[in-house]
C-alpha positions in Angstrom: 16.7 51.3 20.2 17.2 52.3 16.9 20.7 54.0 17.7 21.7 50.1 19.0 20.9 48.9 15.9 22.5 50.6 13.5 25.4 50.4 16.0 25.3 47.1 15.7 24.9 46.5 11.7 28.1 49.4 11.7 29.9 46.8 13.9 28.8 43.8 11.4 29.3 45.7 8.5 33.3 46.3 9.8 33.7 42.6 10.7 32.2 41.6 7.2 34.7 44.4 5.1 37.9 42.1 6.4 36.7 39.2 5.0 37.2 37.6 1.2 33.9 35.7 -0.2 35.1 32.3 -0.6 34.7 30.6 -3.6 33.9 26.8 -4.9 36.4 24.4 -6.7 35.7 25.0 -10.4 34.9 20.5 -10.7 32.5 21.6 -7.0 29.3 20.7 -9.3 30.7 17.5 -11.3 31.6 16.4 -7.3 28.2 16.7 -5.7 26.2 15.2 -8.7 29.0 12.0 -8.4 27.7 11.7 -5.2 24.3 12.3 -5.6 24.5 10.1 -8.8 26.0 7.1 -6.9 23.4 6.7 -4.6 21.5 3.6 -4.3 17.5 3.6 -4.7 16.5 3.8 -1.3 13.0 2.9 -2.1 12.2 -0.6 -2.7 9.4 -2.3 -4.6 7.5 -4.8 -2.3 3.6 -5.6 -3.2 1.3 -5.4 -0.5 -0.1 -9.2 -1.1 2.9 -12.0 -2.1 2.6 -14.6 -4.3 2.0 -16.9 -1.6 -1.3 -15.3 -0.6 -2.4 -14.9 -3.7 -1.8 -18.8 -4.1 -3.8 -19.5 -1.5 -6.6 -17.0 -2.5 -7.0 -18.5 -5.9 -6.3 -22.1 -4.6 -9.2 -21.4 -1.8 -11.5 -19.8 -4.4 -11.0 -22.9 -7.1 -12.1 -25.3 -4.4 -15.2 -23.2 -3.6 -15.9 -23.3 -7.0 -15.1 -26.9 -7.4 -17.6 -27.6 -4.3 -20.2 -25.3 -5.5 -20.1 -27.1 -9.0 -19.8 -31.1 -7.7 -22.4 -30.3 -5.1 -25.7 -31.9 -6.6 -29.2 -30.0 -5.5 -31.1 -33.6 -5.3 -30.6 -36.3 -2.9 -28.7 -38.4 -5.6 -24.8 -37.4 -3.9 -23.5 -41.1 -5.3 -19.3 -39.3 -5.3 -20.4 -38.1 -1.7 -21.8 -41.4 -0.7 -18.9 -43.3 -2.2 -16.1 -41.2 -0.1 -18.4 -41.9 3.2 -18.3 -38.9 4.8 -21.4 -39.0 6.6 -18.6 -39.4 10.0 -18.3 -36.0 9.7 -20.3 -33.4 10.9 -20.9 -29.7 9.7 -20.5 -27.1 12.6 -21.7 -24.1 10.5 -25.1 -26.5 10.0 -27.4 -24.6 12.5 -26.2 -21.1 12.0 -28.5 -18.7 10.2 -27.6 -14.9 8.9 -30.2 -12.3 8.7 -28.7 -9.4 7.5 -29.9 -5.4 7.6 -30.8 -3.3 4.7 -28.9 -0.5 6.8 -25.7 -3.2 7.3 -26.2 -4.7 3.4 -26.1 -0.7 2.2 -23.1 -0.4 3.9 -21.2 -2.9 3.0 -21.9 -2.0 -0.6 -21.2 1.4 -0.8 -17.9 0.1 1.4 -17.3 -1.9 -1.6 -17.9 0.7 -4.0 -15.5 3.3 -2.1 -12.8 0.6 -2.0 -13.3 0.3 -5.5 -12.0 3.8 -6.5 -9.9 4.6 -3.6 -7.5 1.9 -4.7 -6.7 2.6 -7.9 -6.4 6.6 -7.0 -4.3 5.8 -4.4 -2.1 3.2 -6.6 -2.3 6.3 -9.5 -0.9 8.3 -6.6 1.4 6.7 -4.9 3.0 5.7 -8.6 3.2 9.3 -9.8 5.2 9.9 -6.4 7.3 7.1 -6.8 8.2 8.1 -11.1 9.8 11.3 -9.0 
């Protein structure tokens, strides 16, 4: 086996001797980094929540907050009475939520993960992106 071999590498070695190493253009460098220059940024910048959404986010949280604020505690609801909406009915009006201690942990420490996995991952994901 070891007789094929070095037959072999003989018979490359022959093959090889007839040959001339080829060498670049002297510009071969300036060329490539042309085209490597000229290419366009392949990787866009598109945030993960538009403009829009966050519109409607801060739009839906100001009316929650106007709601919360005009909503008077005591029976005297005179700006209610006055729009007479007592047509209307409120279908969330007999629900009730009892929630866990195991379900209410979660949640928190869900919170509290999403909390520092998004800016590490935004961190990250810039660092990769500055390459």
């Amino acid at each position: 086996m070891e007789r094929d071999e070095k037959k072999i590498e003989a018979f490359i070695d022959k093959l090889l001797s007839n040959e001339v190493l080829e060498q670049p253009s002297f510009d071969f460098t300036d060329k490539v980094m042309s085209k490597v220059e000229s290419i366009p940024s392949v990787t866009v910048y598109k945030p993960l929540i538009t403009k829009s959404v966050w519109t409607f986010l801060i739009l839906g949280f100001v009316v929650l907050v106007g709601y919360v604020i005009l909503k008077e505690p005591s029976g005297n609801n005179s700006w209610i009475d006055r729009l007479n909406l007592s047509s209307v009915s409120n279908p969330l009006e007999n629900i009730a939520f009892n929630f866990s201690k195991t379900l209410t942990y979660a949640m928190v420490l869900l919170t509290i993960m999403l909390g520092i996995q998004i800016p590490l991952l935004k961190h990250y994901f810039n660092k990769r992106m500055a390459y």
